[in-house]
C-alpha positions as CSV (number, residue, x, y, z in Angstrom):
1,X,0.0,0.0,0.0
2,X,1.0,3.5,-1.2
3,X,2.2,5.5,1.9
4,X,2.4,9.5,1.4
5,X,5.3,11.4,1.6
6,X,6.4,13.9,3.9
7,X,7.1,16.0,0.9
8,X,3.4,15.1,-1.0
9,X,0.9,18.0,-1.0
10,X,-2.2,17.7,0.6
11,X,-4.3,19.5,-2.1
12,X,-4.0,18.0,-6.0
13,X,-2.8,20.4,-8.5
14,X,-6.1,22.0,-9.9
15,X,-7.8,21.6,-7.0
16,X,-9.0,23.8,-4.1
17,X,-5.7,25.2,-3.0
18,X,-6.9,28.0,-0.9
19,X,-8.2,28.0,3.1
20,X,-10.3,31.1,2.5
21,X,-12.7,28.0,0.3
22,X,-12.6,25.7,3.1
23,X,-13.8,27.9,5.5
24,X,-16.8,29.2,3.8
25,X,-18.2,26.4,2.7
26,X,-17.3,24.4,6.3
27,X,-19.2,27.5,7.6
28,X,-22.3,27.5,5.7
29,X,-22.9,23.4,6.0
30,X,-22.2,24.0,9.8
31,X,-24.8,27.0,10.2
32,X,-27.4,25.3,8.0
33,X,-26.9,21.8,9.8
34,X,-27.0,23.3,13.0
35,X,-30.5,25.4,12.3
36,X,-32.2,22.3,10.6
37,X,-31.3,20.0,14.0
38,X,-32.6,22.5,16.3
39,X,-35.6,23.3,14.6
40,X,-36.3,19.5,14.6
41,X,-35.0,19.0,18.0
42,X,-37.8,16.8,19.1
43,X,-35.8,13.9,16.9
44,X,-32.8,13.7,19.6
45,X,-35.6,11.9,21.9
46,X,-34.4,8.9,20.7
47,X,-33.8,7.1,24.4
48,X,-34.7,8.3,27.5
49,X,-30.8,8.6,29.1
50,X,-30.9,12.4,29.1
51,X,-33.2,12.2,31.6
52,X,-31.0,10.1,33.8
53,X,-27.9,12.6,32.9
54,X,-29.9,15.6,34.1
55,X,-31.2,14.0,37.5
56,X,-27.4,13.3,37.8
57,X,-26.5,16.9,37.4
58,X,-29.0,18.3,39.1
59,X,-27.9,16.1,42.8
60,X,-24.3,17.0,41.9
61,X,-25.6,20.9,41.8
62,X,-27.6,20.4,44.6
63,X,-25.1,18.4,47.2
64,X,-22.2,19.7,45.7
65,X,-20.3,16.8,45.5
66,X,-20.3,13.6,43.1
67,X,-23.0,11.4,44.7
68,X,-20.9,7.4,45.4
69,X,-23.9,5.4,45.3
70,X,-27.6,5.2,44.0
71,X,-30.3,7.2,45.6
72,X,-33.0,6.3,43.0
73,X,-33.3,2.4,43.5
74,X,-33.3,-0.3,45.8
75,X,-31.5,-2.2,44.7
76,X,-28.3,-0.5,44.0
77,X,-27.5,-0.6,48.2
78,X,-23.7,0.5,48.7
79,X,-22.5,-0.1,45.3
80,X,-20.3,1.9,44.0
81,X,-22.0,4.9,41.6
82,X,-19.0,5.9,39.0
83,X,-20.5,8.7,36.7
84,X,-18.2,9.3,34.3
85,X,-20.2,11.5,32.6
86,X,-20.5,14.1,35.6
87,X,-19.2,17.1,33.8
88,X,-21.9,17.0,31.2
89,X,-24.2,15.8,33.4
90,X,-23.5,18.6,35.6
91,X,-23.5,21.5,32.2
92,X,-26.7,20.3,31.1
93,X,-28.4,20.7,34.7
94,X,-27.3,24.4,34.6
95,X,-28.5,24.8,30.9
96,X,-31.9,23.4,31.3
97,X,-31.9,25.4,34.5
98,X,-31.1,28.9,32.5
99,X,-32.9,28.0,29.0
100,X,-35.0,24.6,29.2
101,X,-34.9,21.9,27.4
102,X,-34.9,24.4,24.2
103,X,-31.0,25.2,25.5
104,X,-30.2,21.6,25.9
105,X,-31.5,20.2,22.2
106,X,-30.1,23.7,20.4
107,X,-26.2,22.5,22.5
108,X,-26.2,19.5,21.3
109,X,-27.5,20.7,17.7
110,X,-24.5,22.6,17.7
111,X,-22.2,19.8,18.9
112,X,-23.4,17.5,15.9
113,X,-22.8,20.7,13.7
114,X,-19.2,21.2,14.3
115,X,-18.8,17.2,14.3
116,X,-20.0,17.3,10.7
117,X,-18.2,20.6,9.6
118,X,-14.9,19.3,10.7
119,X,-15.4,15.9,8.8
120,X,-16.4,17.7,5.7
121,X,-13.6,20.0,6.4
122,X,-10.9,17.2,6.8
123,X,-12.4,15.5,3.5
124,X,-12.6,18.4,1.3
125,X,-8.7,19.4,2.7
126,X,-7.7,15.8,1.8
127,X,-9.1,15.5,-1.2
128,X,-9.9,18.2,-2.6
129,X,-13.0,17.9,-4.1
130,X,-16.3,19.3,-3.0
131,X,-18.3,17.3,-4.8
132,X,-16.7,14.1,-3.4
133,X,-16.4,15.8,0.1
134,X,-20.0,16.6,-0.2
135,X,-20.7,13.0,-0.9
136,X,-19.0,11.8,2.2
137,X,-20.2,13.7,4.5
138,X,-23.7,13.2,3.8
139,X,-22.7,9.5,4.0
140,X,-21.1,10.1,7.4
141,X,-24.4,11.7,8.6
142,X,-26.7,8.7,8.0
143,X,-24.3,6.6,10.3
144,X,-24.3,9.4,13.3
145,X,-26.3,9.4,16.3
146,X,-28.0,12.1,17.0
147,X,-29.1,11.5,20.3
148,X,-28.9,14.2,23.5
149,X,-26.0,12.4,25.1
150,X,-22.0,13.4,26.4
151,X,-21.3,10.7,23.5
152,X,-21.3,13.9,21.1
153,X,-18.4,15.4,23.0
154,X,-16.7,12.2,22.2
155,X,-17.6,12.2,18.4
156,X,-16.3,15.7,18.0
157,X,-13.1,15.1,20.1
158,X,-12.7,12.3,18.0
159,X,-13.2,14.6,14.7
160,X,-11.1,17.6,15.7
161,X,-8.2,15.3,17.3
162,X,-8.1,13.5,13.8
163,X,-8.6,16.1,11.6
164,X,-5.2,18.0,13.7
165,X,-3.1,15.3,14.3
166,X,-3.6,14.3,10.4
167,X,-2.5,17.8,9.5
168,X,0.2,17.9,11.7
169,X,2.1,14.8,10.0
170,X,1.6,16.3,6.7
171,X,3.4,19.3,7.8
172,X,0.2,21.7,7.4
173,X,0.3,22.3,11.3
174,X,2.7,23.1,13.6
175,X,3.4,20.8,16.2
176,X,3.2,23.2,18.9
177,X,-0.9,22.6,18.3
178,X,-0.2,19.2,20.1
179,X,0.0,21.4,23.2
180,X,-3.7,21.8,22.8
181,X,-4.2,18.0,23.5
182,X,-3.6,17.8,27.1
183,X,-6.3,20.3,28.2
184,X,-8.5,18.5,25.5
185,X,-7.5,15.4,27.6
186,X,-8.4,16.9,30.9
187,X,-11.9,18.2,29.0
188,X,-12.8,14.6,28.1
189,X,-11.8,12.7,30.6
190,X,-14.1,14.5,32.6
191,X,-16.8,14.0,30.3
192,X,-17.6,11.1,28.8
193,X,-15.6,7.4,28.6
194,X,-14.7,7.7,24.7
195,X,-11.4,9.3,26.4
196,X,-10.1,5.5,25.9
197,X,-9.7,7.1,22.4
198,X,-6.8,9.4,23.2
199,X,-3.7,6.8,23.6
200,X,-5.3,4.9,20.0
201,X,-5.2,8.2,18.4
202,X,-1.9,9.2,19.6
203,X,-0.1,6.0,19.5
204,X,-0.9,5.4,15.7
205,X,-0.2,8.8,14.5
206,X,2.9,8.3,16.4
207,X,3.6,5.3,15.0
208,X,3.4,6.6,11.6
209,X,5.9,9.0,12.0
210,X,8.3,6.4,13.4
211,X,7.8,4.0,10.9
212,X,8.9,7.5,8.0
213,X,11.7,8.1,10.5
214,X,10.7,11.2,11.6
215,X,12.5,11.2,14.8
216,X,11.5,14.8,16.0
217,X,7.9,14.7,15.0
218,X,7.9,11.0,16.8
219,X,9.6,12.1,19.8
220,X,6.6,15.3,19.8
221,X,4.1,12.9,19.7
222,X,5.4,10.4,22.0
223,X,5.7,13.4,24.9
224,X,2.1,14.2,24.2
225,X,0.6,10.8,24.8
226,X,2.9,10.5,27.6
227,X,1.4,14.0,29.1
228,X,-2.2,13.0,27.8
229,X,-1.9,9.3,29.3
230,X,-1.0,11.2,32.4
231,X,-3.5,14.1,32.2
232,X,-6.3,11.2,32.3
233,X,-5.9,10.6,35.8
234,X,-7.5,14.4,36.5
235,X,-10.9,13.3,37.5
236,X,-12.4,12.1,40.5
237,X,-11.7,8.8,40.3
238,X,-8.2,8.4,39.4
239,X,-7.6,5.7,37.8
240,X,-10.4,4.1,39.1
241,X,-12.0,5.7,36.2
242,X,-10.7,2.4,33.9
243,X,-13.0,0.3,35.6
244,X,-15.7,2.6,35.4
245,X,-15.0,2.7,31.7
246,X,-15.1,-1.4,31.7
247,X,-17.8,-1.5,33.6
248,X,-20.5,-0.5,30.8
249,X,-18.6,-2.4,27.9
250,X,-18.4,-5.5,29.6
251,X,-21.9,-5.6,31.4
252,X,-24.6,-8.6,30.6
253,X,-27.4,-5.5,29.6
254,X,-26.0,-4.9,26.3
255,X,-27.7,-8.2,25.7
256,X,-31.2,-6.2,25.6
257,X,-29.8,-2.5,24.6
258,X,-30.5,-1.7,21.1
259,X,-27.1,0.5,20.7
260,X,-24.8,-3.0,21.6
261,X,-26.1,-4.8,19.4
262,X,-24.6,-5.7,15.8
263,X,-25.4,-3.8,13.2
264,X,-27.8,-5.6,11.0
265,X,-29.6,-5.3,8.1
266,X,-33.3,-3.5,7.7
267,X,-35.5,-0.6,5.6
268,X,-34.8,2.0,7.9
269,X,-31.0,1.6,8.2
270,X,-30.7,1.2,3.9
271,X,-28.6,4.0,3.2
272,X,-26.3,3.5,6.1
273,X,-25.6,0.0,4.6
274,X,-25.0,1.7,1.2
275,X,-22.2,4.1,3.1
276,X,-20.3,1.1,4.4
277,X,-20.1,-1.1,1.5
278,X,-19.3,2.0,-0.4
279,X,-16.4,2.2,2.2
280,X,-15.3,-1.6,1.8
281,X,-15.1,-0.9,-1.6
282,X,-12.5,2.0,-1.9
283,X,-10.6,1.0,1.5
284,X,-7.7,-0.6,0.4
285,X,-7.2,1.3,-3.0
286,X,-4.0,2.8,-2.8
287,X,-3.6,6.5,-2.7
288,X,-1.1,9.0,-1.6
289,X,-3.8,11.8,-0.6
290,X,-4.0,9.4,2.9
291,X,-2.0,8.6,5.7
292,X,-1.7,4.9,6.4
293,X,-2.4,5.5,10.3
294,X,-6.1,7.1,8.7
295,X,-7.0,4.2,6.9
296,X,-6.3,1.6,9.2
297,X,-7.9,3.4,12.2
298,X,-11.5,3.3,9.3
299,X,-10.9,0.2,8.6
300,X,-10.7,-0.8,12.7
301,X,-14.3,1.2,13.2
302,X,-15.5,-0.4,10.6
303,X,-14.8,-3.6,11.9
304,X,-15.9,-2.4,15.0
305,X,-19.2,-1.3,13.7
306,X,-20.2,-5.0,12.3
307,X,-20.3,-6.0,15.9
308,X,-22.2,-3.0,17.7
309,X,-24.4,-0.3,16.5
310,X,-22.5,2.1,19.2
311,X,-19.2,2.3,17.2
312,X,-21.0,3.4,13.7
313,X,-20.5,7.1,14.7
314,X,-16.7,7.0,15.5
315,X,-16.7,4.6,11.9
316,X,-18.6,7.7,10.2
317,X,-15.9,10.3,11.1
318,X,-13.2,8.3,10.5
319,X,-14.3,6.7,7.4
320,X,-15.2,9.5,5.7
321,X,-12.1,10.8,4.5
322,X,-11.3,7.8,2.9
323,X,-14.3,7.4,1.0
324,X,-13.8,11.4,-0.1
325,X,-10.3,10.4,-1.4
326,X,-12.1,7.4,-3.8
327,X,-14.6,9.5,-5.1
328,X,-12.3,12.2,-6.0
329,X,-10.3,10.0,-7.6
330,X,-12.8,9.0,-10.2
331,X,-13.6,12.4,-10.5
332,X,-12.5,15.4,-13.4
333,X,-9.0,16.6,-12.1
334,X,-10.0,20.2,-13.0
335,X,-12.5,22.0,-11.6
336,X,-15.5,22.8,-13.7
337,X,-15.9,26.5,-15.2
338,X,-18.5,27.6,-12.8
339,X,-16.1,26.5,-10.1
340,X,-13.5,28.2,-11.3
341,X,-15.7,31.4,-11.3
342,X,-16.9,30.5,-7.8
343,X,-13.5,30.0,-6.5
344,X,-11.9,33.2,-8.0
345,X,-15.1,34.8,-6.4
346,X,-14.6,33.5,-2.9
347,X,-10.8,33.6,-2.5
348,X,-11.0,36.6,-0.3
349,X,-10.2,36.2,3.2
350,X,-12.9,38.5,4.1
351,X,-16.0,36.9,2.5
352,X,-15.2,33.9,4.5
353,X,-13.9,35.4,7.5
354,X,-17.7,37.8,7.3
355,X,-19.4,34.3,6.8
356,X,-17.4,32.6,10.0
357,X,-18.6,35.6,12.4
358,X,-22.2,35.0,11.2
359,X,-21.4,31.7,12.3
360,X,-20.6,32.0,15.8
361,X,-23.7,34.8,15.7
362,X,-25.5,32.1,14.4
363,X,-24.7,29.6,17.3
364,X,-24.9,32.2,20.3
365,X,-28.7,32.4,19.0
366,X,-30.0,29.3,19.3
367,X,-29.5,28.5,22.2
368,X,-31.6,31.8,23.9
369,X,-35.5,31.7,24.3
370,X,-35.7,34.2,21.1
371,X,-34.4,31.6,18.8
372,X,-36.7,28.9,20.8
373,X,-39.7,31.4,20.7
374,X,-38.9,32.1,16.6
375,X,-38.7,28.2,16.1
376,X,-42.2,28.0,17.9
377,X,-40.3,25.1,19.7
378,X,-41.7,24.4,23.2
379,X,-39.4,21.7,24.6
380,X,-40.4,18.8,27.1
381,X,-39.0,16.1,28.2
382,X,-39.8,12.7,26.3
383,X,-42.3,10.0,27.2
384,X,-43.8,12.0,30.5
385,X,-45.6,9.3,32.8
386,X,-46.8,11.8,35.1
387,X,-50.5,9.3,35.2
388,X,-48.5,6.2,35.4
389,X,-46.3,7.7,38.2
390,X,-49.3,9.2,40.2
391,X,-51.1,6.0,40.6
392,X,-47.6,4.7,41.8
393,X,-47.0,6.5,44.3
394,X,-50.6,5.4,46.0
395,X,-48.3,2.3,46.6
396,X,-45.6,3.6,49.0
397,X,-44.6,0.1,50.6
398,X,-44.6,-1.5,47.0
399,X,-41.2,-2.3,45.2
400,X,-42.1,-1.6,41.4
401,X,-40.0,-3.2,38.7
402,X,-40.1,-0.9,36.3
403,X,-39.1,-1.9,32.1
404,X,-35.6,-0.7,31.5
405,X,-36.6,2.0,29.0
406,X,-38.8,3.3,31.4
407,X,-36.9,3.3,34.6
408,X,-34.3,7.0,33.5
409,X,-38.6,8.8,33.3
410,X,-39.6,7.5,36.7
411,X,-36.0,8.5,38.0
412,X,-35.6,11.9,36.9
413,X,-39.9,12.6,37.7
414,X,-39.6,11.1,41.2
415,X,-36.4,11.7,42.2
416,X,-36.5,7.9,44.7
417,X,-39.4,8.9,45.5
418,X,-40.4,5.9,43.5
419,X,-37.6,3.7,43.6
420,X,-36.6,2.1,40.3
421,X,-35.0,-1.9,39.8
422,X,-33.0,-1.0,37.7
423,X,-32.2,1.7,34.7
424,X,-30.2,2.6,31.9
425,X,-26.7,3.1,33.9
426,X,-25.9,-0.4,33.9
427,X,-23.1,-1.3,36.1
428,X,-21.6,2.1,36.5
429,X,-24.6,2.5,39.0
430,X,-25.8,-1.0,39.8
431,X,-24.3,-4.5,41.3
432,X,-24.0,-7.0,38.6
433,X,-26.3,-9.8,39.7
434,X,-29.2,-6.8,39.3
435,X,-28.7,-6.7,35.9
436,X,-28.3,-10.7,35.6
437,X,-31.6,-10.9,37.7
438,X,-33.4,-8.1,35.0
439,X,-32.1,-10.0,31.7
440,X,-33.7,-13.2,33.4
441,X,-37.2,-11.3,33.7
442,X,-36.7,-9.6,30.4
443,X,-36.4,-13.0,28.4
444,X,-38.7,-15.0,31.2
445,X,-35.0,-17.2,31.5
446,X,-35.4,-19.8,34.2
447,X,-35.6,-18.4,37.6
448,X,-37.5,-14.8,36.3
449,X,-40.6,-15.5,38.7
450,X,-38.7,-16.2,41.5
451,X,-36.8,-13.1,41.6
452,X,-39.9,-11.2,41.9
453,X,-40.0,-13.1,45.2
454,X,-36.4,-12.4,45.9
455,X,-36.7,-8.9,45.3
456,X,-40.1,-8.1,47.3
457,X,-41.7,-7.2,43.6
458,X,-45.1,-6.0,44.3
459,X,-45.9,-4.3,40.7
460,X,-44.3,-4.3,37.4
461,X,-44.6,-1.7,34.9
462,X,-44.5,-2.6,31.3
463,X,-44.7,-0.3,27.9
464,X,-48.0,-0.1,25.9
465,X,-47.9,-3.2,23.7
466,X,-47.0,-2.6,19.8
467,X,-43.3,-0.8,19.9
468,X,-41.5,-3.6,20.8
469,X,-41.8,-7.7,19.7
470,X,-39.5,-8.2,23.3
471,X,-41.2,-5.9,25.5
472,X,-44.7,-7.4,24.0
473,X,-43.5,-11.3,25.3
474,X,-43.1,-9.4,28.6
475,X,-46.9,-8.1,28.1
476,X,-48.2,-11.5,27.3
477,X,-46.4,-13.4,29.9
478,X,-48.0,-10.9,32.8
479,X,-51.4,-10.7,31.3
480,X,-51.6,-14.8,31.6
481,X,-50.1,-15.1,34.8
482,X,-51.7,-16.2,38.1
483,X,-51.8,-13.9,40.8
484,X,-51.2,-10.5,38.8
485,X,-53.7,-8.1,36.9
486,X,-53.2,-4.9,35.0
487,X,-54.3,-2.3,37.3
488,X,-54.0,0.4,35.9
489,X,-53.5,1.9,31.7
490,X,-51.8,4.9,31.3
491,X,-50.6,6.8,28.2
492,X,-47.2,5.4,28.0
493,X,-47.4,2.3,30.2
494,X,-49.3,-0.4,31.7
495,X,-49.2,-1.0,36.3
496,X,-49.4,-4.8,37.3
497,X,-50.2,-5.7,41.2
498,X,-49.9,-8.7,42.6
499,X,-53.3,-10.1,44.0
């Protein structure tokens, strides 16, 4: 396979050789983007974990500290609580505190913005073509979640810390910008667990500049993931934070959550298919627009992808410029003529420097209740059960299992006032025998009635049938069995007692 050379230009003769290009047109797609996911915030509802996240920062706020153990369940007893996730957690209390949920959904629009404006940014720099840039970013965006989650932060760490260290090997950047990565380090770690990324990123870009001999460069990047490796132990759990980062990998739930499990064929998911084998295609053609270290990090997501539906975002950013390169390549060397026009109209600094300022206008907006207020957008958190949870709480002295997908609403709306099994923190949160005992109920495994004995289960609240083939066996089994009845039908879920 073709390596690049130290000396090999990043931009083909005849391409788009000037910044002033990249920056509008990485502007505009991340203003438009970034309007068109707020205005349809309603869409990031996709689970209900932000509601978990913002009961998390809301105790933090409220005691001060970093709560060590559960206060919602009762199950959870004196196992250890490792949020990993506290700093966003603790953000997006004080946002929906100053502009609602409005604040929250228009954040993260932004956050899935600047993830997408880098990656067409990176392509468009590598390849230099618009048209094939353009192509693989809209490619990247049917693989990326857009759910409210501190998994963003991680996607656009990911984006910016490959988009910087790929320009600092081809001699585009200084490396002085790897000072930038320890505070970055220190930002993530604190943040969300895709910090794990930060030695992978490092350590192959570093190994690419041994393997061309580039002793300074090498020894540069070998003191940052030294510092970085380092700077991970800033958070509140030293390096405890490792097994807090296990913890939800390696956990027996992901049998039963949608986001671990392979990616697989269907209707909705089409397209996303058609980006992937698109990818498999080009992935091993040889060209000297990419870094071997870039390819073979793709081709390790990709990989990744096939065997959960959680690593098809980090796939999407770091597949993309591969799949740019390809396309260009089959593309006309020379721009067209209207290009040509275009780009002898836009190669002034200004224009795109004017268009970058509207930018940032542009995200300091949306955020405020004007741009909430213009958008007619009237926030609220998803899948209220405020019915379902009144009629529970006439049952003080009852233990409730509630479904997993419901437990984060019950949570966040009762604050323990209505303690949950078990809920969408896994075994950051709970003891692993709770989640063993929940996957036994869940599938009706051998020994699933007798935990509801073990556990002094007293009512079990299910969804409304017709969402969910799994959670409709649950239904069924309840509804037949002795010594239970539906007692009450709310909008989102159905109460069983035991007689």
């Amino acid at each position: 396979m073709e390596e690049i050379s130290p000396l090999t230009p990043a931009m083909p003769p005849g391409a788009y050789p000037h910044s002033a290009f990249r920056l509008l047109f990485t502007c505009l797609l991340f203003s438009f983007i970034a309007y068109i996911l707020t205005a349809s915030g309603a869409a990031m509802f996709t689970d209900t974990d932000p509601l978990w996240h913002l009961a998390a920062g809301d105790l933090i706020r409220q005691i001060h500290s970093i709560p060590t153990v559960d206060p919602w369940s009762f199950t959870a007893g004196k196992y250890r609580w490792l949020n990993i996730s506290w700093g966003w957690d603790t953000a997006m209390s004080w946002v929906h505190d100053t502009g609602g949920w409005h604040a929250m959904i228009a954040l993260n629009a932004l956050t899935i913005a600047a993830i997408i404006a880098v990656v067409f940014y990176t392509c468009l720099t590598y390849s230099g073509s618009f048209l094939a840039s353009l192509a693989a970013t809209v490619g990247a965006i049917t693989l990326l979640s857009l759910s409210l989650r501190p998994l963003q932060v991680s996607n656009l760490m990911v984006a910016l810390w490959f988009l910087l260290l790929g320009l600092i090997l081809r001699k585009r950047l200084s490396p002085l910008w790897l000072l930038l990565f320890p505070l970055l380090s220190l930002l993530w770690v604190n943040i969300h667990g895709g910090f794990i990324m930060v030695p992978l990123l490092l350590g192959a870009f570093l190994l690419q500049a041994a393997l061309r001999r580039e002793a300074r460069l090498a020894n540069a990047l070998l003191g940052s993931l030294l510092t970085c490796t380092a700077v991970l132990s800033c958070n509140p759990y030293g390096l405890e934070i490792i097994e807090a980062v296990r913890r939800p990998l390696a956990t027996v739930a992901n049998r039963f959550i949608l986001e671990w499990q392979p990616f697989s064929f269907t209707a909705a998911n089409m397209v996303s298919h058609l980006d992937v084998f698109a990818f498999l295609l080009v992935a091993f053609l040889p060209t000297r627009k990419l870094l071997p270290a870039e390819r073979y990090l793709a081709l390790l997501w990709c990989a990744l992808s096939f065997t959960a539906n959680r690593y098809l975002s980090i796939f999407a950013i770091l597949g993309a410029p591969t799949l740019a390169c390809a396309v260009a390549a089959i593309l006309p060397s020379q721009p067209s003529k209207l290009t040509t026009t275009l780009l002898n109209a836009y190669d002034k600094k200004p224009l795109a420097y004017s268009v970058l300022a509207a930018s940032m206008l542009l995200a300091a907006w949306l955020p405020t209740a004007s741009a909430s207020a213009y958008l007619k957008q009237q926030f609220l958190a998803p899948n209220h059960m405020a019915e379902e949870i009144n009629f529970m709480k006439q049952y003080p002295s009852i233990h409730f299992l509630t479904h997993f997908n419901l437990a984060a609403i019950v949570a966040y709306e009762t604050r323990g006032e209505v303690p949950v099994f078990v809920d969408p923190r896994t075994e950051t949160a709970f003891p692993p025998e709770i989640l063993q005992a929940y996957l036994q109920f869940h599938y009706g495994l051998p020994g699933w009635q007798e935990l509801l004995t073990d556990y002094d289960i007293g009512g079990v609240v299910l969804p409304l049938p017709g969402h969910d083939p799994e959670n409709d066996a649950i239904l069924q089994r309840f509804h037949a069995m002795p010594g239970w009845y539906a007692a009450f039908t709310g909008p989102t879920a159905i109460v069983f007692l035991r007689q």
